[in-house]
C-alpha atoms as a printed R data frame, in Angstrom:
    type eleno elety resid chain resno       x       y       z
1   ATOM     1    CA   UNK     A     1  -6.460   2.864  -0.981
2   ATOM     2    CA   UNK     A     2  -4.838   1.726   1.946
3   ATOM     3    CA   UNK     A     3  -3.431  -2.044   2.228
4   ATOM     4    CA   UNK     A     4  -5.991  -4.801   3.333
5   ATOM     5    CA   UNK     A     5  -3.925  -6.732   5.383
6   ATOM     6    CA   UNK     A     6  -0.908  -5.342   7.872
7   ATOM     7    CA   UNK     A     7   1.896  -6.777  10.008
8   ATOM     8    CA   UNK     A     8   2.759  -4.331  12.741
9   ATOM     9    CA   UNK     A     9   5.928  -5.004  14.538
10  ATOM    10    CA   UNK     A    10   6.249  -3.046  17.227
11  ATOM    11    CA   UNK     A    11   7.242  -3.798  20.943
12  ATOM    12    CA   UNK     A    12   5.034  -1.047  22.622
13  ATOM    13    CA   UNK     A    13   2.191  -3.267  23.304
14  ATOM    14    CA   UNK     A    14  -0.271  -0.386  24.365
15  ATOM    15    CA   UNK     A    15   1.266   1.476  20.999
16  ATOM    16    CA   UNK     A    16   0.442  -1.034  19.016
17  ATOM    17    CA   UNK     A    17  -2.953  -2.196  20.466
18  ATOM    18    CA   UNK     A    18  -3.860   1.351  19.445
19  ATOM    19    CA   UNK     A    19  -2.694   1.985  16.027
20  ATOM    20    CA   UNK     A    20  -4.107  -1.518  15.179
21  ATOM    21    CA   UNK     A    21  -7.359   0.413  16.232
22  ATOM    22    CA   UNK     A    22  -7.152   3.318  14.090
23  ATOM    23    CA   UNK     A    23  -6.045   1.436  11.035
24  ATOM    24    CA   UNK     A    24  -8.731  -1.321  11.619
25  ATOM    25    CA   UNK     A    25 -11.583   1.341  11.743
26  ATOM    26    CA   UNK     A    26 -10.059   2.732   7.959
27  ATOM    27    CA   UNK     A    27 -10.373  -0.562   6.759
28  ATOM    28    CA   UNK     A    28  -6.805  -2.628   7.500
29  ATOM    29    CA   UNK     A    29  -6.465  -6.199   9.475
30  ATOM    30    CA   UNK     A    30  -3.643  -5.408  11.221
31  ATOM    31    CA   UNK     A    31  -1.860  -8.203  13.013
32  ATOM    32    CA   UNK     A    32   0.500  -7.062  16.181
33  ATOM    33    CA   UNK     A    33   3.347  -8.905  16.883
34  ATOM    34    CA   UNK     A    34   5.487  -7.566  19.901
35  ATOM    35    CA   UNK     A    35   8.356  -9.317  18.959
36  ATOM    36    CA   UNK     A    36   9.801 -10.026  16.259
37  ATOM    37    CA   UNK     A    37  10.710 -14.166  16.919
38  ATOM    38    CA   UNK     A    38   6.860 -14.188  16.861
39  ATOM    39    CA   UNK     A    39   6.690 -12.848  13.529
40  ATOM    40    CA   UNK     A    40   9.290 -14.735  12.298
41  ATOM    41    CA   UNK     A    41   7.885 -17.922  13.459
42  ATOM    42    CA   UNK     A    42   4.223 -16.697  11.797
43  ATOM    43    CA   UNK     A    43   3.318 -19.345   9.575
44  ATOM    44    CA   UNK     A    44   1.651 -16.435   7.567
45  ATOM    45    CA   UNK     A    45   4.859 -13.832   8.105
46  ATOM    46    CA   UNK     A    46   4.981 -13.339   4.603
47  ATOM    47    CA   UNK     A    47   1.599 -12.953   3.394
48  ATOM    48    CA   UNK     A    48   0.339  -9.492   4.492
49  ATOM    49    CA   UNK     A    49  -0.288  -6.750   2.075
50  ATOM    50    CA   UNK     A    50   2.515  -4.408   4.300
51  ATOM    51    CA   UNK     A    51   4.918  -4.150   7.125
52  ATOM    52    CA   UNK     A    52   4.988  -1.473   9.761
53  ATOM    53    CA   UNK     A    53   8.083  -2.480  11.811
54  ATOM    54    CA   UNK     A    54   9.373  -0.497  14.952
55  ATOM    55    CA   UNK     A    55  13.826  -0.341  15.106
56  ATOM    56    CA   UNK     A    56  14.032  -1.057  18.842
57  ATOM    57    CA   UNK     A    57  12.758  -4.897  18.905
58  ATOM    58    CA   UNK     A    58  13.364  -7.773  21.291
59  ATOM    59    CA   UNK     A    59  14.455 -11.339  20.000
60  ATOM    60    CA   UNK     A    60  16.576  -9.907  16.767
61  ATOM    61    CA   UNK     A    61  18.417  -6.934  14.249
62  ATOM    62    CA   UNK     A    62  15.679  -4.924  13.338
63  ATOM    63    CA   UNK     A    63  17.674  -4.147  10.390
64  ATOM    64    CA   UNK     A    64  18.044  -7.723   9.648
65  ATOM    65    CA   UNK     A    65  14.195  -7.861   9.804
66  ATOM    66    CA   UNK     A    66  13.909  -5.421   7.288
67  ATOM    67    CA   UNK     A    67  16.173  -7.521   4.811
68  ATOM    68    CA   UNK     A    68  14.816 -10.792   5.813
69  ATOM    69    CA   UNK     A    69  11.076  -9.183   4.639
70  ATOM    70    CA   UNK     A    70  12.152  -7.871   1.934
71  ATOM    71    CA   UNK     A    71  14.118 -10.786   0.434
72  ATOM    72    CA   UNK     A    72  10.322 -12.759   1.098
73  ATOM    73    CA   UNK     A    73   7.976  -9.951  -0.354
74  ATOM    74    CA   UNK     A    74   7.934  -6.646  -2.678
75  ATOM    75    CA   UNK     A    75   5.073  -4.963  -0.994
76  ATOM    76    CA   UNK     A    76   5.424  -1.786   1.181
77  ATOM    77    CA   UNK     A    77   7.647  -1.431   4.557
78  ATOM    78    CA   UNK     A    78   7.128   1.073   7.031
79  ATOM    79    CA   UNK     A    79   9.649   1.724   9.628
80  ATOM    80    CA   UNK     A    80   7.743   3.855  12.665
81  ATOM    81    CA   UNK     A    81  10.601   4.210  15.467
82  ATOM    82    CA   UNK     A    82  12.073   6.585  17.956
83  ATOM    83    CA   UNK     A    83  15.808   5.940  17.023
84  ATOM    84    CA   UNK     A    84  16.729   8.910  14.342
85  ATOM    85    CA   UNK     A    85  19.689   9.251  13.387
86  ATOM    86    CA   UNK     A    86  21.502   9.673   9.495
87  ATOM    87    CA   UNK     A    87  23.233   6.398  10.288
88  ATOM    88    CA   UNK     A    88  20.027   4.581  11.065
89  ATOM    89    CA   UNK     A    89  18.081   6.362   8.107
90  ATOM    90    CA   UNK     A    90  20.494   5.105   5.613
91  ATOM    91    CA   UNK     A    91  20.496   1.477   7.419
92  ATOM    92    CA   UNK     A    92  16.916   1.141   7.158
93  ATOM    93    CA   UNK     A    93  17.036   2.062   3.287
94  ATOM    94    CA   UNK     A    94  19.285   0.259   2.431
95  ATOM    95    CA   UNK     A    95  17.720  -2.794   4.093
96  ATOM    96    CA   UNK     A    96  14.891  -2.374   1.922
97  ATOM    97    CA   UNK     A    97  12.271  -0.030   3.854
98  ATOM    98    CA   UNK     A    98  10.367   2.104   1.455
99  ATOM    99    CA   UNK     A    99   9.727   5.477   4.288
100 ATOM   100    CA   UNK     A   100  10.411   6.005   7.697
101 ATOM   101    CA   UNK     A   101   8.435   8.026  10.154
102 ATOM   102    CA   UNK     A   102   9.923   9.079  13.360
103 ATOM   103    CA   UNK     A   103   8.024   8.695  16.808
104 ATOM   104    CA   UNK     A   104   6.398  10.319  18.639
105 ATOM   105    CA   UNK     A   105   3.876  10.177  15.376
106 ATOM   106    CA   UNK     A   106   0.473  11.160  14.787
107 ATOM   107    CA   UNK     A   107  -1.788   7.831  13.642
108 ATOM   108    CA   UNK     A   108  -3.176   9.837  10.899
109 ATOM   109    CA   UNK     A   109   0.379  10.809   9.538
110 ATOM   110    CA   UNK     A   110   1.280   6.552   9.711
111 ATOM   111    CA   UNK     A   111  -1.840   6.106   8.242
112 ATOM   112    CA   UNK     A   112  -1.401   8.028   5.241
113 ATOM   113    CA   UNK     A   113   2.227   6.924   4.578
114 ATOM   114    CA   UNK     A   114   1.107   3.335   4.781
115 ATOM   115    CA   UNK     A   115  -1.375   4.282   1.888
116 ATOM   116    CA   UNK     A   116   1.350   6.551   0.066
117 ATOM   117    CA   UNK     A   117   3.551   3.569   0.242
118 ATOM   118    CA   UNK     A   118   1.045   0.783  -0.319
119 ATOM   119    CA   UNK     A   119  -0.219   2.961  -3.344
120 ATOM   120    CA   UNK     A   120   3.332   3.151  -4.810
121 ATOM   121    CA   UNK     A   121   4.897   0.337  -4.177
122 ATOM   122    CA   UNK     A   122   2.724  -1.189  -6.801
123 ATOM   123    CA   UNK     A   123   0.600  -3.640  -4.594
124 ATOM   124    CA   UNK     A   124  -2.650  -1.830  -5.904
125 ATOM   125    CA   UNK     A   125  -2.448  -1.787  -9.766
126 ATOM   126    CA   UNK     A   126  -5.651   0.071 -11.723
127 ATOM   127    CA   UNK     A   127  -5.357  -1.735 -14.394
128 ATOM   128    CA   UNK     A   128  -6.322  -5.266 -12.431
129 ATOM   129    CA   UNK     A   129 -10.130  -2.986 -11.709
130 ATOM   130    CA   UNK     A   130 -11.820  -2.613 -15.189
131 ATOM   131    CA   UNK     A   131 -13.149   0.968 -16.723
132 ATOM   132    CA   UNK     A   132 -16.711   1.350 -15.916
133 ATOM   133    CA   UNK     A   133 -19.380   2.703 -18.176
134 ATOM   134    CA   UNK     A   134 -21.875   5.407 -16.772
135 ATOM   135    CA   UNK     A   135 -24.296   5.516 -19.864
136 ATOM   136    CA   UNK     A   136 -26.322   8.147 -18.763
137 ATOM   137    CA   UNK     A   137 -23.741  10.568 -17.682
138 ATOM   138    CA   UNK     A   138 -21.681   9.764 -20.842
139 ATOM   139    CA   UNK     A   139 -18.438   9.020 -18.745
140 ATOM   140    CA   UNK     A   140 -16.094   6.770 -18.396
141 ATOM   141    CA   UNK     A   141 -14.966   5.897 -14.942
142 ATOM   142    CA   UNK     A   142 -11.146   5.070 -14.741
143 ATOM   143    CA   UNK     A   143 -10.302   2.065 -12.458
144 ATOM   144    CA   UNK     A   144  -8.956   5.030  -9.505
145 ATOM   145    CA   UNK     A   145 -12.716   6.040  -9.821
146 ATOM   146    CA   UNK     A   146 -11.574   9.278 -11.878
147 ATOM   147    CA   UNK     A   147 -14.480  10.290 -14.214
148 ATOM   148    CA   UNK     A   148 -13.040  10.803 -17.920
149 ATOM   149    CA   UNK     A   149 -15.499  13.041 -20.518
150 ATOM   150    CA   UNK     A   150 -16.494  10.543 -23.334
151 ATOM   151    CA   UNK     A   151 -16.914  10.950 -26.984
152 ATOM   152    CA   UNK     A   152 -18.782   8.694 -30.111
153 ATOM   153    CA   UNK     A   153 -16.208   7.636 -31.909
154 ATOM   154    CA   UNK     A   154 -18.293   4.769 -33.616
155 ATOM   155    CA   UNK     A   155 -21.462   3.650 -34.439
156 ATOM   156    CA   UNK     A   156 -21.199   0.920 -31.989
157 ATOM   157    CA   UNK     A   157 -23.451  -0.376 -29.430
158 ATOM   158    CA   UNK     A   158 -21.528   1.761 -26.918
159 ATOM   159    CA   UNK     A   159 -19.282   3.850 -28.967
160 ATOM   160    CA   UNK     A   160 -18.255   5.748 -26.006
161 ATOM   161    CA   UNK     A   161 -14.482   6.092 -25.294
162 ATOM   162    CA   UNK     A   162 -12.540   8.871 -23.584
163 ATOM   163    CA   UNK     A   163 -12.256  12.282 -25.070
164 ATOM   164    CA   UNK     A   164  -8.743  12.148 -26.946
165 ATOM   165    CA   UNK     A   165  -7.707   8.383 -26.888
166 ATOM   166    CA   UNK     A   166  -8.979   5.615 -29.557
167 ATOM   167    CA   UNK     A   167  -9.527   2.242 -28.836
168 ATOM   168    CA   UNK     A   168  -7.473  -0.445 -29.513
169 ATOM   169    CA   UNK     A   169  -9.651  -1.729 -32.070
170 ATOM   170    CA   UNK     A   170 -10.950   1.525 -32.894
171 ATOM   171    CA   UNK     A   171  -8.348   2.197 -36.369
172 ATOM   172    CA   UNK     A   172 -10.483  -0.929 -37.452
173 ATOM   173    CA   UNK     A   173 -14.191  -0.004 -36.405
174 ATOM   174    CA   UNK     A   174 -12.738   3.522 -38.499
175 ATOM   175    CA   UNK     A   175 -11.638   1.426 -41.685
C-alpha cells in the first residue's frame, strides 16, 4: 500500500513534474518542492506520509536535509539521485534515509521502493484495519486482505476463528 501523502524534493523540475504524475495516478498526493528552502519553510514540511529527496539540491546539505527530516518524523525516506558513490551511500544512511535508488531510474522501480519502504517503515500497521468476517465463504479476511480458512470453535453466534489460533476469550467460551 503505497503512502497517501509524499514530499518530493527534487530540483529537476520536468523530473519531478513527472514522477508526481505517475505516483498521483497509483494513488499518492505528491507535493514537489524544487528546493529545498521551500520545503523547509513548508508550514506542512513535516506532515507527509514520506520523503523522496534528490542529493544535488539548491539552498542547503542535502545530507543535512535528511537529518533535519528525520529528527521531525519516523516515516519512510527515499533518496533518488545521480551522485553514487560508497562515501555518499554511507552519508545518506547514516543521516537517516531508509533506501537509495540511483538515477537514471525507472518510475515503476521508485514507485515500488516508496511502497517497500512505506510498508516497512511501519507507517501502515494491520492491526489499526480490523479482521473481516466473510460468513458465507467461512473466512476470515486478515487486515492485509489475506483470506485465512476458518474453523467452529464455539457455539457462538459466529464461532468462526482461524484454522489453528484460539481466541482470546476462547479458553473461557471452552470452560
Amino acid at each position: 500500500m503505497p503512502p497517501k501523502t509524499l514530499a518530493l524534493i527534487d530540483d529537476d523540475a520536468e523530473y519531478g513534474t513527472y514522477l508526481a504524475r505517475y505516483l498521483l495516478d497509483r494513488g499518492v498526493v505528491v507535493r514537489v518542492f524544487t528546493d529545498s528552502a521551500h520545503f523547509l519553510a513548508d508550514e506542512n514540511a513535516y506532515g507527509f506520509d514520506f520523503y523522496l529527496v534528490d542529493l544535488s539540491l539548491p539552498s542547503a546539505d542535502d545530507i543535512e536535509l535528511i537529518r533535519i527530516a528525520r529528527l521531525r518524523t519516523s516515516v519512510g525516506v527515499l533518496v533518488v539521485s545521480g551522485r553514487e558513490s560508497p562515501d555518499v551511500f554511507a552519508s545518506i544512511v547514516k543521516a537517516g534515509a531508509d533506501m537509495f535508488l540511483a538515477k537514471p531510474v525507472h518510475f515503476e522501480q521508485v514507485a515500488l521502493a516508496v511502497e517497500a519502504v512505506h510498508r516497512r517503515s511501519g507507517a501502515v500497521n494491520p492491526q489499526d484495519k480490523p479482521w473481516r468476517l466473510d460468513r458465507r465463504a467461512g473466512r476470515l479476511l486478515a487486515p492485509d486482505g489475506t483470506r485465512r480458512a476458518a474453523q467452529r470453535i464455539g457455539s457462538g453466534r459466529d464461532g468462526l476463528f482461524p484454522a489453528g489460533r484460539r481466541h482470546a476469550g476462547a479458553a473461557r467460551h471452552a470452560a
